[in-house]
DSSP file (Angstrom, degrees, kcal/mol; ACC not computed):
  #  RESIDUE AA STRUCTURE BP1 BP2  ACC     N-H-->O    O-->H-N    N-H-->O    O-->H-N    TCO  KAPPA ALPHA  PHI   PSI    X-CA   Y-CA   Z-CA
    1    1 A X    >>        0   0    0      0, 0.0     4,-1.8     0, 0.0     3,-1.0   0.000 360.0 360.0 360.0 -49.0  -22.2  -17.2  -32.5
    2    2 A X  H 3>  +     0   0    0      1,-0.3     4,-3.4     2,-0.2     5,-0.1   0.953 360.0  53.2 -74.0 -25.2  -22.4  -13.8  -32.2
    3    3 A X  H 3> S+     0   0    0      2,-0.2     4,-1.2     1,-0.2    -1,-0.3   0.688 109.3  57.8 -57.3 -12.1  -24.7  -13.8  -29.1
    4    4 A X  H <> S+     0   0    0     -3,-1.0     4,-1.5     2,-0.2    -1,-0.2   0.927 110.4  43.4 -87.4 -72.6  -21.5  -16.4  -27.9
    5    5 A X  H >X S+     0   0    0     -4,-1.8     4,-3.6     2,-0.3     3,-1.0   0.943 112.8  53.3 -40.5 -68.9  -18.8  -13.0  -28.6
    6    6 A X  H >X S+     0   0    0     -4,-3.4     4,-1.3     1,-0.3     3,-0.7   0.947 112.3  45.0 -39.1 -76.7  -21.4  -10.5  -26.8
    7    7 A X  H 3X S+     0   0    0     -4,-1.2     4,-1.9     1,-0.3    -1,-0.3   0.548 108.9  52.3 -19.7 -50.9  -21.3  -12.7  -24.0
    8    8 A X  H <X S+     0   0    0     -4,-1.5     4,-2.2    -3,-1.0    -1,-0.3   0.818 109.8  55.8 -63.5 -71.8  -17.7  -13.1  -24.1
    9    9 A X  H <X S+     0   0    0     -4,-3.6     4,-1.2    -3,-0.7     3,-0.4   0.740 108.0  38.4 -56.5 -44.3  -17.5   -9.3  -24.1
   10   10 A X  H  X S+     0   0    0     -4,-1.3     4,-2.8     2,-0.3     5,-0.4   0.880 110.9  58.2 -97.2 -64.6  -19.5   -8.2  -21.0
   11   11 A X  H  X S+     0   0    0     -4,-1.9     4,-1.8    -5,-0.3    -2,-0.2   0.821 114.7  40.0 -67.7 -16.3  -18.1  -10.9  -19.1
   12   12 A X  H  X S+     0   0    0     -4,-2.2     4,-1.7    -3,-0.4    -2,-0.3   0.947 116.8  49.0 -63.5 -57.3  -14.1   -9.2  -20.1
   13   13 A X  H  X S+     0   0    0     -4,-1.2     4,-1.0     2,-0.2    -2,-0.2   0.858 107.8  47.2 -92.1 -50.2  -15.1   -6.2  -19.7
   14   14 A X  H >< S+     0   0    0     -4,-2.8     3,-1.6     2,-0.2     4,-0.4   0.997 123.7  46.6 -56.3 -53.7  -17.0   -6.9  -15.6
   15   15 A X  H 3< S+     0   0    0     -4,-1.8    -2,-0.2    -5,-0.4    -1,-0.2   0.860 101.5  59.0 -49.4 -41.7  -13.3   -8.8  -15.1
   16   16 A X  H >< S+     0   0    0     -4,-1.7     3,-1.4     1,-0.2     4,-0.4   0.697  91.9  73.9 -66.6 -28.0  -11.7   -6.1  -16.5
   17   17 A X  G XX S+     0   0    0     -3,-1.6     3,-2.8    -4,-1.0     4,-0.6   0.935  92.1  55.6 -52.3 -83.6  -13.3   -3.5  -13.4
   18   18 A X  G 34 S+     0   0    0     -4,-0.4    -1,-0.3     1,-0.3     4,-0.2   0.255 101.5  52.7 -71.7   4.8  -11.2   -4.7  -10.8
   19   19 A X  G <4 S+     0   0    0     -3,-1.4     4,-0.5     2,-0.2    -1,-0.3   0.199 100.8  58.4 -81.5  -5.7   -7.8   -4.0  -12.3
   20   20 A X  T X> S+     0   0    0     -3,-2.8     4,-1.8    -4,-0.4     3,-1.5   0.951 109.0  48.5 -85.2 -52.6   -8.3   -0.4  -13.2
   21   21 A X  T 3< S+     0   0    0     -4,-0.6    -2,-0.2     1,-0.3    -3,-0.1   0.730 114.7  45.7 -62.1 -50.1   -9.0    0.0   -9.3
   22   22 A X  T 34 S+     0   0    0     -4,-0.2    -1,-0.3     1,-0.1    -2,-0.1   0.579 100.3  67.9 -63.7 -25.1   -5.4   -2.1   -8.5
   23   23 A X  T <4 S+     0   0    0     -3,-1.5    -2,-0.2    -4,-0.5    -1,-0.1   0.784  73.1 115.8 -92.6 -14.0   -3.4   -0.1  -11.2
   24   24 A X  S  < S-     0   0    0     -4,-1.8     2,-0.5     1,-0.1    -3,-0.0  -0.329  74.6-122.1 -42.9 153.2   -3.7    3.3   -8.8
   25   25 A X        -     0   0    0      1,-0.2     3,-0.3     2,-0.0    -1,-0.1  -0.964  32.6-177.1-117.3 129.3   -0.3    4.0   -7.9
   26   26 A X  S    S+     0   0    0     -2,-0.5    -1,-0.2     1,-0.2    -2,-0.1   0.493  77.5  68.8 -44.1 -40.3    0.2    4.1   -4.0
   27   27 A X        +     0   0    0     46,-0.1    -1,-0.2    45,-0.1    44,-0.1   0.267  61.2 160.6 -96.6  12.6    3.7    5.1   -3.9
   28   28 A X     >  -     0   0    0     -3,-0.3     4,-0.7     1,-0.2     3,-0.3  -0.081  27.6-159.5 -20.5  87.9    2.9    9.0   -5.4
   29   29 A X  T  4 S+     0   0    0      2,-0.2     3,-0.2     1,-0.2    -1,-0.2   0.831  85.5  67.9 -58.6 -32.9    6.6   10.4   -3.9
   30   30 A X  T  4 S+     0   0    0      1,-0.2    -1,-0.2     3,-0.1    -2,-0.1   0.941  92.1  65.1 -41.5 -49.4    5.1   14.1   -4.0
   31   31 A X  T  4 S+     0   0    0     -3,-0.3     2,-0.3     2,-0.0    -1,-0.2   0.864 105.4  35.4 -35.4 -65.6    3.1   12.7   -1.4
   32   32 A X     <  -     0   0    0     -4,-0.7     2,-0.3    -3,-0.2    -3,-0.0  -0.438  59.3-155.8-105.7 158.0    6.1   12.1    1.4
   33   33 A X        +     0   0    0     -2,-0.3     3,-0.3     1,-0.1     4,-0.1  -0.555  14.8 176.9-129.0  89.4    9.4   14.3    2.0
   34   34 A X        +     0   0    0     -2,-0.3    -1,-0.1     1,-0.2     3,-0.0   0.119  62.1  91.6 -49.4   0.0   11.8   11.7    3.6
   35   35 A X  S    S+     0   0    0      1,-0.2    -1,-0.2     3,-0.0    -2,-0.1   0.993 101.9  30.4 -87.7 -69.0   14.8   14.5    3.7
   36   36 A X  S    S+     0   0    0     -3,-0.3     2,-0.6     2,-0.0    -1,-0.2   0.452  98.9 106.9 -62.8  -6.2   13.3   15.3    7.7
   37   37 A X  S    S-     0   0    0     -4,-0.1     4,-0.1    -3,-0.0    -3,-0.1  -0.576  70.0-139.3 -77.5 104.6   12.3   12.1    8.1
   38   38 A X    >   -     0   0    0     -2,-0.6     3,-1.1     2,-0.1    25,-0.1  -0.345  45.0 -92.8 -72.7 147.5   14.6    9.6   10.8
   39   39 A X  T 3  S+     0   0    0      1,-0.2    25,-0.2    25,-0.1    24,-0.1  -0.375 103.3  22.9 -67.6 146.9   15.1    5.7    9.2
   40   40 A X  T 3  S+     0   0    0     23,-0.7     2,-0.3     1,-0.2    -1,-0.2   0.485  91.6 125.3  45.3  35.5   12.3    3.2   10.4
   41   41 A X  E <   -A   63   0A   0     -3,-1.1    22,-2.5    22,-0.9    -1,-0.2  -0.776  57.7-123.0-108.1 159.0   10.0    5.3   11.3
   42   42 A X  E     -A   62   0A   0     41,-0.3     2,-0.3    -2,-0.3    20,-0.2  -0.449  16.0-170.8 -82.9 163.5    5.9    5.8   10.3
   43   43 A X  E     -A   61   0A   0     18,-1.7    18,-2.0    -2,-0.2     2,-0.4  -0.797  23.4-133.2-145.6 112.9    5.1    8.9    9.2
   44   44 A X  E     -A   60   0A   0     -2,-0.3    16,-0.2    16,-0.3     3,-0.1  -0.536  21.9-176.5 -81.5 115.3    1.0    8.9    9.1
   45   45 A X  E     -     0   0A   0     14,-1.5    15,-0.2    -2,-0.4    -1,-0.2   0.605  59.7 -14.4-115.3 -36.1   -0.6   10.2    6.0
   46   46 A X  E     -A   59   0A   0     13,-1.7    13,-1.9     2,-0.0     2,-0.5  -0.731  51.4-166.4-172.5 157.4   -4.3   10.3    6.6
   47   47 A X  E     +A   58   0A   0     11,-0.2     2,-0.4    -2,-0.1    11,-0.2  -0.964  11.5 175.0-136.3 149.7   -6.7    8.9    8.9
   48   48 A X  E     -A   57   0A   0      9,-6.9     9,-1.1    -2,-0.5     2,-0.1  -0.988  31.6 -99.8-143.1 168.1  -10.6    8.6    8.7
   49   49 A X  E     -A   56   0A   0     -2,-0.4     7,-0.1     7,-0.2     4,-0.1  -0.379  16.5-165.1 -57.9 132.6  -13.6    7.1   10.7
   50   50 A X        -     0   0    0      5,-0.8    -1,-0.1     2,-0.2     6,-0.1   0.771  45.4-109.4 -95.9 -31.0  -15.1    4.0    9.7
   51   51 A X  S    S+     0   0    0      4,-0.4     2,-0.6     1,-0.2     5,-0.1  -0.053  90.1 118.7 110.2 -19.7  -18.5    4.1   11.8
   52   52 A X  S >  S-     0   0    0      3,-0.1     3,-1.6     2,-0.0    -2,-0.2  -0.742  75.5-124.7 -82.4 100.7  -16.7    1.4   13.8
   53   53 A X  T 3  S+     0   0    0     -2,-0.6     3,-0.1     1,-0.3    -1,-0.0  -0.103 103.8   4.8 -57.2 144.3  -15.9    2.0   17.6
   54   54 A X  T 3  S+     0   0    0      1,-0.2     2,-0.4    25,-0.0    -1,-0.3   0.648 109.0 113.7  38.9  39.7  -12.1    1.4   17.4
   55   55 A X    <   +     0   0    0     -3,-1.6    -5,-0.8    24,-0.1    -4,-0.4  -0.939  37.6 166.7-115.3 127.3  -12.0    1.0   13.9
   56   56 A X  E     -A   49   0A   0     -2,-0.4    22,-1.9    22,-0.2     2,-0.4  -0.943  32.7-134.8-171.0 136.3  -10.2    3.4   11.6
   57   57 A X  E     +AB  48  77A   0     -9,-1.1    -9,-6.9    -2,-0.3     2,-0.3  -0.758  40.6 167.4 -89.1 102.2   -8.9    3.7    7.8
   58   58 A X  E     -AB  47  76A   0     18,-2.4    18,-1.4    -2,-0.4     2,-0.4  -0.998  28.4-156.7-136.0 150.6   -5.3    5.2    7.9
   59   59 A X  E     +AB  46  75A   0    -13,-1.9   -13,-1.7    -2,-0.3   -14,-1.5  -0.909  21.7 169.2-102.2 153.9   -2.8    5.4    5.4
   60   60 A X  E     -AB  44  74A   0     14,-2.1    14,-2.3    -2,-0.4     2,-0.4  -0.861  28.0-127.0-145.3 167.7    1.1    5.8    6.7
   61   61 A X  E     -AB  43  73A   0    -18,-2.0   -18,-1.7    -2,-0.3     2,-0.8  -0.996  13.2-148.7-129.8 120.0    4.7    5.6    4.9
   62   62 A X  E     -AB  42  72A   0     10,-2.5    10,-0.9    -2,-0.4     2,-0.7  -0.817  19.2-153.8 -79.9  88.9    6.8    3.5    6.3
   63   63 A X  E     +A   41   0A   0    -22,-2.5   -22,-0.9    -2,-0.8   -23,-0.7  -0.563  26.6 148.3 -95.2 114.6   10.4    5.1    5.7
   64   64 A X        -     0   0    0     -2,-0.7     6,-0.2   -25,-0.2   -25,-0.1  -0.949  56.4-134.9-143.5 150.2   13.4    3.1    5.6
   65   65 A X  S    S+     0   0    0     -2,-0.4     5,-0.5     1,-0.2     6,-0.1   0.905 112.6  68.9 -57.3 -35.8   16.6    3.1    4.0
   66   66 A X  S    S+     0   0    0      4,-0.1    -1,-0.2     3,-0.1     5,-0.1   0.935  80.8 103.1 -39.8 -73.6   15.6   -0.5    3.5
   67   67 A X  S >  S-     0   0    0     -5,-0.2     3,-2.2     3,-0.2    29,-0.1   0.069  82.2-122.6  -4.2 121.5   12.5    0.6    0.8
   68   68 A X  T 3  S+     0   0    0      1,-0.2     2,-0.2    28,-0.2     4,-0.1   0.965 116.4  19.7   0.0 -79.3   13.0    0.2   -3.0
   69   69 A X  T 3  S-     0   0    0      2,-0.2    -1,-0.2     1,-0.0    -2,-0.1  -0.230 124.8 -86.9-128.3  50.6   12.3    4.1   -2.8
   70   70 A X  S <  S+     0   0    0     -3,-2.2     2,-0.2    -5,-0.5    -3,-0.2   0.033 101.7  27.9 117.8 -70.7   12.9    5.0    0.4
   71   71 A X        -     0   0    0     -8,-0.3     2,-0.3    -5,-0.1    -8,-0.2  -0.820  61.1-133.9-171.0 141.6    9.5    4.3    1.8
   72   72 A X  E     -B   62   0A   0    -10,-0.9   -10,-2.5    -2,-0.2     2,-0.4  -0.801  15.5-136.8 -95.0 146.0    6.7    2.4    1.6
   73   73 A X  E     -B   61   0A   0     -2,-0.3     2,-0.3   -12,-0.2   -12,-0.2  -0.793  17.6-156.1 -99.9 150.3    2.8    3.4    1.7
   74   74 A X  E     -B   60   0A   0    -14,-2.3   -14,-2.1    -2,-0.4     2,-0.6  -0.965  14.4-152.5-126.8 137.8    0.3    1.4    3.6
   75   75 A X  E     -B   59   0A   0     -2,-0.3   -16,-0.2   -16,-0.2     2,-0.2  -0.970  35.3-172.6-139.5 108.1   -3.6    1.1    3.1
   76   76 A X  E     +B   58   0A   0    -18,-1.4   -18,-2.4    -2,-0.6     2,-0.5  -0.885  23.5 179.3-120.8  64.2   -4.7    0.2    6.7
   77   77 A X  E     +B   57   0A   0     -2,-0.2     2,-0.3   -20,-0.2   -20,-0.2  -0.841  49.6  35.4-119.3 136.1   -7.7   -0.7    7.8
   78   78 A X  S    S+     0   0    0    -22,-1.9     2,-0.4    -2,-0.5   -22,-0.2  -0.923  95.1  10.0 160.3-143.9   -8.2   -1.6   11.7
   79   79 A X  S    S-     0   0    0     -2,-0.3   -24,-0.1   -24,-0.2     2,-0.1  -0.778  88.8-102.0 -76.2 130.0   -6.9   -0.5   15.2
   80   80 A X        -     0   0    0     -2,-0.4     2,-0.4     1,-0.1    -1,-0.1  -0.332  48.5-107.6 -77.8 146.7   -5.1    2.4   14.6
   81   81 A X        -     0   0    0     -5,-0.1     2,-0.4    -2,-0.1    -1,-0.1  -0.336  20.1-124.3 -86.6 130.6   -1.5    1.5   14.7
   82   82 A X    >   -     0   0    0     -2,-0.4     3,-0.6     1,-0.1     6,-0.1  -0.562  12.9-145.5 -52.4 111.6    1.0    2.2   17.3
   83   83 A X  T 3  S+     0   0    0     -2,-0.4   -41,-0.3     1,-0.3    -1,-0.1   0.667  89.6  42.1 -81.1 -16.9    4.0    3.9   16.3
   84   84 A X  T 3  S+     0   0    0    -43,-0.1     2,-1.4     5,-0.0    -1,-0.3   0.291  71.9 126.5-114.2  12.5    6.3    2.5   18.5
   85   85 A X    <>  -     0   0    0     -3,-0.6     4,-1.7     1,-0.1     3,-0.1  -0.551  50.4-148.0 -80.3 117.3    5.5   -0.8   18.6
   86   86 A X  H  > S+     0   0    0     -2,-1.4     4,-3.1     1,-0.2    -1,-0.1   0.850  91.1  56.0 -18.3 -56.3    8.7   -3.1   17.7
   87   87 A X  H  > S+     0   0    0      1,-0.2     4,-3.0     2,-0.2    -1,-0.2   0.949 106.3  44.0 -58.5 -53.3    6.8   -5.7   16.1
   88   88 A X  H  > S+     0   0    0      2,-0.2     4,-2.4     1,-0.2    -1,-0.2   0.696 107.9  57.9 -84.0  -7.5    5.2   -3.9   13.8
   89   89 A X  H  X S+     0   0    0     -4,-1.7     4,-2.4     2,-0.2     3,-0.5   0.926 117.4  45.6 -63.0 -64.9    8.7   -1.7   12.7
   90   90 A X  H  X S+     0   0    0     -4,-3.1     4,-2.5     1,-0.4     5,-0.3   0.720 104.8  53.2 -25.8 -66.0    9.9   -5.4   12.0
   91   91 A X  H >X S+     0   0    0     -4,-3.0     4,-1.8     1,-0.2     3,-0.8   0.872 116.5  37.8 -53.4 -56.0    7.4   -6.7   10.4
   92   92 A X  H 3X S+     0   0    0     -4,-2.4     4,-1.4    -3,-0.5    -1,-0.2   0.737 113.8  58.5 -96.1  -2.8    7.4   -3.7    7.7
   93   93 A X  H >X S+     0   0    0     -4,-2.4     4,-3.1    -3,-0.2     3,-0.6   0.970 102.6  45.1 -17.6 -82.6   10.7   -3.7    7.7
   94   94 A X  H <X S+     0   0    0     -4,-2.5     4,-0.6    -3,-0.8     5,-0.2   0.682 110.8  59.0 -62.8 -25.3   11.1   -7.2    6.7
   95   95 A X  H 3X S+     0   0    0     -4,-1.8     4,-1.7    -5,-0.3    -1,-0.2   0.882 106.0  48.7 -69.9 -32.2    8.2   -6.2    4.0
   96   96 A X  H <X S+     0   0    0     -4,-1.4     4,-1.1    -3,-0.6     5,-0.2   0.935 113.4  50.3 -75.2 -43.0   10.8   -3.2    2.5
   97   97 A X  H >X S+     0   0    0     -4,-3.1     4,-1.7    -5,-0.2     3,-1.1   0.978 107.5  51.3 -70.7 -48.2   13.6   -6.1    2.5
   98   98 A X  H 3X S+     0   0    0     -4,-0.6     4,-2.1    -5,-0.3     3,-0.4   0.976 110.6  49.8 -35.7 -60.5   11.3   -8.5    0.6
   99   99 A X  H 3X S+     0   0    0     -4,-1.7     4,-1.8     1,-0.3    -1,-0.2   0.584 105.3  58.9 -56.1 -27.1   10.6   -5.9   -2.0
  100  100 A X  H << S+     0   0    0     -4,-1.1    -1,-0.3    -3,-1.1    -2,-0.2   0.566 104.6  45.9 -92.8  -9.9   14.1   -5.2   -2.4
  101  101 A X  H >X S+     0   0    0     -4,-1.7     3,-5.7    -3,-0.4     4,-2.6   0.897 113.3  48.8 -87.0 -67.8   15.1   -8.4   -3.4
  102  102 A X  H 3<>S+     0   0    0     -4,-2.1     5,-1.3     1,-0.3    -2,-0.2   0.761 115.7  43.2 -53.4 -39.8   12.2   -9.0   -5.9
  103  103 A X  T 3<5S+     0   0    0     -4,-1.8    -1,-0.3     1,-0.2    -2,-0.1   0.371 112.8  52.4-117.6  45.6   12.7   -5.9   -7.4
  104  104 A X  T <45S+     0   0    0     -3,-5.7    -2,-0.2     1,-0.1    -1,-0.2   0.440 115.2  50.1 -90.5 -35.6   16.9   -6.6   -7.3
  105  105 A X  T  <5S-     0   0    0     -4,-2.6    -2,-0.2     1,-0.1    -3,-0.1   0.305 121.2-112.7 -95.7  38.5   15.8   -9.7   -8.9
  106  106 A X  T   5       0   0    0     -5,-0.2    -3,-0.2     1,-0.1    -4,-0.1   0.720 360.0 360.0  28.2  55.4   13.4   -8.2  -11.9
  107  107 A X      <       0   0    0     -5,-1.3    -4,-0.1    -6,-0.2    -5,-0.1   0.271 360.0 360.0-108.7 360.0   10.1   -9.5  -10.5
């Protein structure tokens, strides 16, 4: 039984790993100053090297009136993103409006 419990324990505890790592908070406002900032635009926050030819770890704030608070941050890893591409304003756009209904609707 108790060997049952141990068991029990170690395997909660390995589960438990990858929510301490999820609960960092991303949205750190200290972080961005929207006051200079023009609506729907990126505002680029840090970029690094992967080792990967055209490959590259950036984080940005997407700032829109649209945002819960403003702006959202984004944890990015790929082709470094184009600031004026259309598509991708839309798209996170339409991600800030998602977000403001869920958390209009207590979600």
């Amino acid at each position: 039984m108790i060997r049952k419990i141990s068991l029990i324990g170690v395997l909660m505890a390995i589960l438990s790993l990858p929510l301490a790592a999820y609960g960092q908070d991303l949205s750190r406002s200290e972080d961005i100053n929207t006051a200079n900032v023009a609506n729907n635009t990126f505002v680029l926050i840090s970029e690094d090297d992967t080792g990967v030819p055209g490959y590259v770890h950036q984080r940005y704030a997407f700032v829109s009136y649209a945002c819960p608070a403003g702006f959202q941050i984004i944890d990015y890893y790929g082709a470094p993103i184009d600031r004026n591409d259309a598509s991708l304003q839309i798209r996170e756009r339409n991600m800030c409006s998602d977000l403001s209904f869920d958390s209009a609707e207590g979600d």
